[in-house]
N, C-alpha and C positions, 0 to 999 in steps of 0.2 A: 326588479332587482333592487334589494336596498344598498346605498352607498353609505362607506363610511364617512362618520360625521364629525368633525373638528370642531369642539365646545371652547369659543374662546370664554366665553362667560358665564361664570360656574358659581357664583350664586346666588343668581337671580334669571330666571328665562327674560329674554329679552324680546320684544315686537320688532321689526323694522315695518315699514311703510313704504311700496315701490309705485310708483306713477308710470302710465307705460309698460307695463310687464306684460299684458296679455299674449302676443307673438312670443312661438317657441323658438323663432328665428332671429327674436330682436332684442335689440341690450337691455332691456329694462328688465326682460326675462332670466338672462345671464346674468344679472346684478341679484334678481331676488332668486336662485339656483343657489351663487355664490353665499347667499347671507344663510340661507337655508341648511349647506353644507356645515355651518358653521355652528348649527345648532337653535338659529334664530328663529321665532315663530313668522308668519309674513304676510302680511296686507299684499296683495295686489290688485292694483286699480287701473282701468281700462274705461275706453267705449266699452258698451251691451255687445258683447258676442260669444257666441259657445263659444272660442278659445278662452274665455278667460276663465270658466270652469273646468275645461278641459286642462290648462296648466295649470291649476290652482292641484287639481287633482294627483297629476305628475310629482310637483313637491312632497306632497303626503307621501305619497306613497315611495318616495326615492328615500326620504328623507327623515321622515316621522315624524315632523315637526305640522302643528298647527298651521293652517294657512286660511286663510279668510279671502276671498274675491271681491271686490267692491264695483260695478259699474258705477261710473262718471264722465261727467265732461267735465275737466275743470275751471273750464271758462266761468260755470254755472254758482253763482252765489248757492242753491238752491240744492245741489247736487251735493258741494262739498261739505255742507252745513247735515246735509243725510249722513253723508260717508262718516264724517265725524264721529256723527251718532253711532253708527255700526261699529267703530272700532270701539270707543267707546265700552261697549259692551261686548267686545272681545277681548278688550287689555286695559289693563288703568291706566300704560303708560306706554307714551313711545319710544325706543330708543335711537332708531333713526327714521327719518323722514329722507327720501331719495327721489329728488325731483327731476323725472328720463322724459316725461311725456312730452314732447312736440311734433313741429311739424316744420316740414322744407318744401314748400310749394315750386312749381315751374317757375325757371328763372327766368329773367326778366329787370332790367337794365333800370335806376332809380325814376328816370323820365318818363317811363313805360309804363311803370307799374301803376293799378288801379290803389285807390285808397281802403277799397274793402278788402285787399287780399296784405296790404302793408297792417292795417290795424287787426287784423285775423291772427297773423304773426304774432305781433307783439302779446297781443291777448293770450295766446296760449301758450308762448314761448318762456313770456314773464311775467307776464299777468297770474296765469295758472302756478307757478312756486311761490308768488306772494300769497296765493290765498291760501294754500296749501300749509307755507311758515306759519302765517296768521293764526289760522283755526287752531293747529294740531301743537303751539307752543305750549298752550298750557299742559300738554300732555306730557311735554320733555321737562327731565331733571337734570343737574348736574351730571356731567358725564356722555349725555344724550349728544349725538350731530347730526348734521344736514350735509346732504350730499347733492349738490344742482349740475347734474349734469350739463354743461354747456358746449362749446366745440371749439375745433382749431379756429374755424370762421368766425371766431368771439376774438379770437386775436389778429387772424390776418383776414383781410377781406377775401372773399371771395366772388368774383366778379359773375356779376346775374342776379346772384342771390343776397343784396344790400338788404331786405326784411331782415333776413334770416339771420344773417352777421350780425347784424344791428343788434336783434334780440338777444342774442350769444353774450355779445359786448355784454348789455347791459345787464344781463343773469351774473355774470362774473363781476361784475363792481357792485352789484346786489347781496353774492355771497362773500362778499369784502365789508359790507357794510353791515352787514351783521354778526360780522364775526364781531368787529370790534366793539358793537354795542353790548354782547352777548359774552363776551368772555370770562366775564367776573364774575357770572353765574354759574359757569363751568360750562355753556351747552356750546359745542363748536361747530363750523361751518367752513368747508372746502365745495372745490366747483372742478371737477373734471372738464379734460378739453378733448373730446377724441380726434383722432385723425380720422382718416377709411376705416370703417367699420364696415364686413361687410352684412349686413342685414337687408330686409326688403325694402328700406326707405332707402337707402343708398343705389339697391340695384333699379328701384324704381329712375331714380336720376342718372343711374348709370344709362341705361334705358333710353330714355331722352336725348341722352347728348350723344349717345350711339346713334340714335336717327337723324339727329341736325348732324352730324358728321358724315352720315353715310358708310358707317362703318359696324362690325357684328357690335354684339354685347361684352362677348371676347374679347375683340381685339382692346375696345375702350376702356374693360377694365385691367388689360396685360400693361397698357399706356399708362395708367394710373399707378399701376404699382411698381413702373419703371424710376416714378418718382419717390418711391420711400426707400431710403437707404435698408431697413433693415430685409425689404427684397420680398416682404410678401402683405395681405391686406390685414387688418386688425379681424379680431374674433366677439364677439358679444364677452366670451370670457373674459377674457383681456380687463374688459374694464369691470367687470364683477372684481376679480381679483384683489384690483386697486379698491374698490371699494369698503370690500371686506376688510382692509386693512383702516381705511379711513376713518371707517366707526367702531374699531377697535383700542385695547387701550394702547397694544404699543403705538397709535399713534396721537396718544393723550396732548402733547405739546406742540400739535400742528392745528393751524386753524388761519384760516384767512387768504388760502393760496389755491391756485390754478395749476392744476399738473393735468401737463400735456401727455397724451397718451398714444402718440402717433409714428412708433417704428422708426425716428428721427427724424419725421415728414419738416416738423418743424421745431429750433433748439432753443429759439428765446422766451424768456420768461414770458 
């Protein structure tokens, strides 16, 4: 069934680029859905797995905009250097670059943790948007932004998972620091902070701490969402939404900020 499509950008088709989007259950997915509705053609870049065909294929057909599939690791100098190429030669330019790909390993206490699973983190967390900005700037123009998805655990710790906050942290002073190098050329830069999203990387940790608890799946996440004021968990939408606004023009005069996205989970800047 096709849906109707809201064209904020009318005269010039525009590319985004999604990191993370393969999963039709996970926000990366829900970010390039949202950009798609909007009229945007859309990279999505994964790990190698039929979903990432399979939801490349969904957008076309929901939506009738071009959509390109890119396998990568972006850890991979080697990879991203490929990816480039492909788009390349699917768009001249990019208009936004949305960097969702990471990962939140089993938690585990700063004293605990091994040094291969801390620098893993960092690698893919922040490592993977630097290389990503790097390659794909000469692609953006004036006009063009980055959107680095980060998390609420960028701003408040979260206890277990010190990689993971860590990396958060530092993706968010990362899209600070480019904003301000980058604004005079027009290309801008915001960093989303989500709260509970529910997706498979969330329920996978829900998961977990359900068993160290001794408690269902259920209950541990009824426990969770006793603590978001607005009373229930985030949606993939959710932050597509914000995004689609993000790389749009009515938000031409924003650039350099963390917007929390988390039901009132958390109120400070």
């Amino acid at each position: 069934m096709e849906v109707a499509v809201q064209t904020y950008w009318e005269s010039t088709q525009q590319t985004a680029v999604v990191t993370g989007a393969a999963h039709p259950a996970g926000i990366g997915f829900g970010i390039a859905e949202a950009l798609a509705s909007c009229g945007m053609d859309v990279v999505i870049m994964d790990l190698p797995s039929t979903l990432l065909g399979e939801s490349s294929a969904k957008l076309q057909e929901n939506y009738g905009v071009r959509v390109l599939p890119v396998p990568i690791d972006i850890t991979s100098d080697l990879d991203v250097e490929k990816a480039v190429e492909q788009i390349r030669r699917f768009t001249p330019t990019v208009h936004a670059l949305v960097n969702n790909a990471g990962i939140m390993p089993a938690g585990a206490r700063l004293g605990e943790m091994d040094e291969g699973t801390w620098s893993k983190v960092l690698d893919i967390n922040l490592g993977g948007p630097f290389k990503m900005i790097r390659k794909l700037l000469p692609m953006m123009q004036r006009g063009s932004s980055i959107v680095n998805i980060a998390s609420r655990a960028g701003k408040r710790p979260s206890p277990g998972y010190s990689a993971y906050s860590v990396s958060k942290a530092a993706l968010i002073m990362l899209t600070k620091c480019f904003a301000v190098e980058y604004a005079a050329e027009g290309i801008r830069a915001n960093a989303i902070c989500p709260g509970q999203i529910y997706t498979e990387l969330n329920k996978a940790r829900f998961e977990r701490e359900a068993a160290e608890q001794g408690i269902s799946l259920e209950a541990r996440v009824a426990r969770m969402v006793e603590t978001i004021p607005y009373g229930r968990m985030g949606a993939p939408e959710d932050v597509g939404h914000l995004v689609a606004f993000l790389v749009s023009p009515e938000s031409e005069y924003i650039t350099g900020q963390a917007f929390n996205i988390c039901g009132g989970q958390l109120t400070e800047l």
